[in-house]
Residue, then its C-alpha position, 0 to 999 in steps of 0.5 A: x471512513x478512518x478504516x477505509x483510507x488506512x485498508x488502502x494505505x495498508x493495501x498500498x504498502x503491500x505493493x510498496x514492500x512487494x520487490x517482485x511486484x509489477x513495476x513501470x519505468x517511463x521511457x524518460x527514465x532518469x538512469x544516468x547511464x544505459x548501455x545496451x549489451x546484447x539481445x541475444x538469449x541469457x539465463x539467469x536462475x531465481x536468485x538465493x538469498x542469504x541471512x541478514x542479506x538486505x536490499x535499501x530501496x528510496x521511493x520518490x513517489x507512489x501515487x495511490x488511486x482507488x475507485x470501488x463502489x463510489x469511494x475514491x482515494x487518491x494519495x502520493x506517498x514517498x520514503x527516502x529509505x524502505x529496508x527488507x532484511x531476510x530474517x528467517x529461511x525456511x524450506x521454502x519460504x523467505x521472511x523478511x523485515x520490513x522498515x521504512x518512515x513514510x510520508x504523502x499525502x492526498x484526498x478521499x471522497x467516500x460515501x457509507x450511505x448518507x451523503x459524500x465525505x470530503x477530505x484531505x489527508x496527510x500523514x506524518x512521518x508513519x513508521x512501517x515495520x513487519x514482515x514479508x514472506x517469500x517464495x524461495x522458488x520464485x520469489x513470489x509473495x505468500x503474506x504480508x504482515x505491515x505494522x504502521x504507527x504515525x499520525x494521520x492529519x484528516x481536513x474535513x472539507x465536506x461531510x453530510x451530518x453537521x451542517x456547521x461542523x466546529x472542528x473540522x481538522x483532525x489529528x490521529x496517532x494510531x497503530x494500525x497492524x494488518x495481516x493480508x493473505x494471497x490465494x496463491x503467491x504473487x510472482x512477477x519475475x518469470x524465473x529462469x529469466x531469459x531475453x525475449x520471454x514473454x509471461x503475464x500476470x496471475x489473477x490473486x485474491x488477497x484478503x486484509x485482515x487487521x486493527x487500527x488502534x488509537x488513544x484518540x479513538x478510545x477517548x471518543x468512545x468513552x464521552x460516546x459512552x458517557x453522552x449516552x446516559x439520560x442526563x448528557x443525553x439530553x444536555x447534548x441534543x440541547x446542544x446538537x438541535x443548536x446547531x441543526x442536528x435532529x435526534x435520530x441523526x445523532x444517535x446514528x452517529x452514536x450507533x456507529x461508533x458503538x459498533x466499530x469502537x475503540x478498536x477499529x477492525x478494518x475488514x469489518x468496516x470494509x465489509x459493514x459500511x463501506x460495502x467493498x468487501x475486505x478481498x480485492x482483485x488483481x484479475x490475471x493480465x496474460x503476456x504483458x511483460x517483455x525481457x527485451x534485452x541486458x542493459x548496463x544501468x546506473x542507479x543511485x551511483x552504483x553500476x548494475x547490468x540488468x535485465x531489461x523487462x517493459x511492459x508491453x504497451x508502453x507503460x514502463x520497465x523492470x530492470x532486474x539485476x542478477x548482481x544485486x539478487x533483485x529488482x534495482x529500478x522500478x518506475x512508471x503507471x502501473x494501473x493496468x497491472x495492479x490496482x491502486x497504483x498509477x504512478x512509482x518511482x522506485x530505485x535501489x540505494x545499497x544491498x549487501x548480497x552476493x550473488 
């Protein structure tokens, strides 16, 4: 159950570190000072980015919900400080360092076939590195390799194998490092942008790969290890029938661990027990972004003038600034765009690029 809310939040920093990933701004949106310039036609050709060139973004909050095959995750998360720094230029790729100290929290409900898994989660200052890779054309995202080491606090609330679970809360200090491939890049912004064009978003599979490792996995591995030897055995299905626990329940829960122990492969897990697959969807959703017009905006006390794209439907907005070679705000429900993400509020601190 571990591998399955670590695959989403991995799923999610996707989304988080992706720039060029569909955004919403509510219409309540609190930029400090929006004024209209024109609606008349402008043309402003995908952005070229430069070494060492970074972009400082400040997420209020990401509100995380899955739903597939009967599990559920919800998770807010927030960063005061999420870094992209262009690190390498290839012929036609960008590759960019990605850092950040991420916190949230949230509840799970998850099920592998024997009853519901309740939970509450919280983590603790993760910290987020990797890389990410860009199309120089359009800026459309080719591959995300995230690393997260932190600590994950897991509140048992529910949980169908020990009637009288004596430890219910959990602390997990894990590195978790996972590769994510996309069947063909994700472009969000339609380059040349120009006010009043009309585009929609591809349909992608993107595939997770990757580990999570940890010092308390291991442990429990090795008193598996250890337990299942005849003589603890036995000493523990005199402990186990203590508290209701019947032998067959038991060495299932042994099995399991055997199998996915002491280093977690995610997408085995995804695939094995939780029965989702490690690929997830992002169907094609035609003409659902509008340039409406150039605004000039103010964002984290810096000016910008900025196109102005919604979301037709009223979700929200992008505001894409030429100035500052990428989006500086972003906010609102992004369900019907991508999935996972429900709520952002994304802003822009400070970029040293030049246009």
């Amino acid at each position: 159950m571990i591998n399955k809310i670590f695959g989403i939040i991995v799923g999610v920093f996707l989304l988080t570190g992706s720039i060029t990933i569909a955004e919403n701004i509510e219409r309540n949106s609190t930029i400090s000072s929006t004024k209209k310039i024109s609606n008349v036609s402008f043309d402003d050709d995908t952005p070229i980015w430069a070494f060492d060139n970074f972009w400082n973004f400040k997420i209020d909050n990401m509100t995380i919900d899955f739903e597939q095959g009967g599990q559920y995750i919800h998770m807010t998360l927030e960063t005061n400080k999420l870094e992209l720094n262009v690190n390498e230029i290839t012929t036609d790729s960008y590759i960019l360092n990605l850092d950040a100290t991420i916190t949230g929290s949230g509840i799970a409900d998850i099920d592998i076939g024997d009853g519901p898994i309740n939970l509450t989660l919280d983590l603790k200052e993760t910290k987020l590195t990797g890389t990410i890779v860009f199309n120089k054309s359009d800026l459309g995202i080719k591959q995300l390799n995230p690393k997260l080491v932190g600590q994950l606090l897991i509140n048992i609330i529910d949980q169908p194998y020990i009637e009288n679970l004596p430890i219910s809360k959990i602390s997990i200090r894990a590195t978790i490092d996972v590769s994510t491939s996309l069947s063909i890049p994700l472009t969000i912004i339609d380059f040349p942008i120009n006010v009043s064009n009309i585009w929609g978003i591809p349909g992608i599979n993107i595939s997770l790969e990757g580990t999570i490792k940890s010092p308390w996995l291991r442990l429990v591995n090795f008193i598996n290890k250890l337990a299942s030897r005849p003589l603890p055995w036995r000493l523990l299905m005199i402990i186990a029938s203590s508290q209701g626990i019947d032998e067959q329940t038991l060495k299932n829960i042994s099995d399991i661990i055997k199998d996915v122990l002491p280093v977690i492969n995610i997408s085995y897990v995804l695939e094995e027990y939780l029965k989702i697959g490690n690929v997830f969807e992002i169907p094609e959703i035609p003409d659902i972004l509008l340039c409406e017009n150039l605004s000039e905006i103010t964002v984290q006390g810096n000016p910008y003038n900025a196109y102005n794209i919604s979301v037709i439907g009223g979700l929200g907005n992008i505001y894409y600034a030429p100035e500052a070679g990428n989006i500086v705000k972003i906010s609102g429900n992004l369900k019907d765009i991508i999935p996972f993400v429900s709520d952002l509020n994304m802003e822009l601190i400070n970029t040293n690029y030049q246009p």
